[in-house]
C-alpha positions as CSV (number, residue, x, y, z in Angstrom):
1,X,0.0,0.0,0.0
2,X,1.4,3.4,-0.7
3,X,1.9,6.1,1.6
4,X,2.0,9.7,1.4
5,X,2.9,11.4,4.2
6,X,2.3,15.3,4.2
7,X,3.8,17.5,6.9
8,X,2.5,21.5,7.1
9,X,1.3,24.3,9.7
10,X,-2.2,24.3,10.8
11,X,-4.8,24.0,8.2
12,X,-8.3,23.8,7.1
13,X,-10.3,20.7,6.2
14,X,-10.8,22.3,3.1
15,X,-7.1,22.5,2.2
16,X,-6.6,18.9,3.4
17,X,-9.2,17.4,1.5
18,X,-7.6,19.3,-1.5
19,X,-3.8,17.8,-0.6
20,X,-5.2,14.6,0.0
21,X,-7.3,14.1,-3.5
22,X,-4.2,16.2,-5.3
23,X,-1.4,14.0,-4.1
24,X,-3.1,10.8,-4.5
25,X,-4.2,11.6,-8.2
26,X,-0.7,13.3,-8.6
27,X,1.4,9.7,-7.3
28,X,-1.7,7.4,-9.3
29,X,-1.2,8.5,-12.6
30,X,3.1,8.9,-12.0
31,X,3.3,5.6,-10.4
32,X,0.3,3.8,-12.4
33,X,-1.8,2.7,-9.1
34,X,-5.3,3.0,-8.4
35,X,-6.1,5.9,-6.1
36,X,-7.9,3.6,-3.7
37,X,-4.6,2.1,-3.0
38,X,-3.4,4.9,-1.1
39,X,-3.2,6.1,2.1
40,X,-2.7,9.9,3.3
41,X,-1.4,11.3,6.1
42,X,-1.6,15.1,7.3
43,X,0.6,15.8,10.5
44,X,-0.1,19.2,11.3
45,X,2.7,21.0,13.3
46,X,2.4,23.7,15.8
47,X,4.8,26.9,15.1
48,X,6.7,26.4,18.2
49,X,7.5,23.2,16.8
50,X,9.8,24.5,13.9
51,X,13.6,26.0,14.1
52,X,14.8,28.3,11.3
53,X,18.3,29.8,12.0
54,X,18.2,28.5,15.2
55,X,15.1,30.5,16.6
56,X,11.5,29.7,17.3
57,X,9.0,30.1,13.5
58,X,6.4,31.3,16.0
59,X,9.0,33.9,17.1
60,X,10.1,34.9,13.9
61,X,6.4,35.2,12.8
62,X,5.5,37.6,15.4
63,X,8.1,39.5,15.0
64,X,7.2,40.2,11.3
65,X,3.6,40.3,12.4
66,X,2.5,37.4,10.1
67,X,1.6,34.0,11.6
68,X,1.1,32.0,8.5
69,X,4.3,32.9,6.4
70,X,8.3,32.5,7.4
């Protein structure tokens, strides 16, 4: 069984339901497998979760006064 694993900031159900159907028919047609053969997996990570340049995203967010974009 395939697996797909996918792993972001926080998101809508909206925009998961979009990476899920886009990846799977994305890795079906490349790899030639039915779509029902895969399984998706969203792990959604909190801000305070991530480094960059050895500092806290959420930090380095709120300093540029933008929470969704490094």
């Amino acid at each position: 069984m395939p697996f797909i694993k996918i792993e972001a900031g926080k998101m809508s159900k909206e925009q998961k339901l979009k990476l899920q159907a886009g990846f799977t028919k994305l890795a079906s047609e490349t790899l030639g497998i039915n779509e029902s053969a895969f399984t998706v997996l969203i792990k959604e990570n909190e801000q305070e979760n991530w480094g960059v340049g050895g500092k806290c995203l959420s930090d380095i967010l709120a300093s540029k006064g933008n929470q969704n974009q490094p």
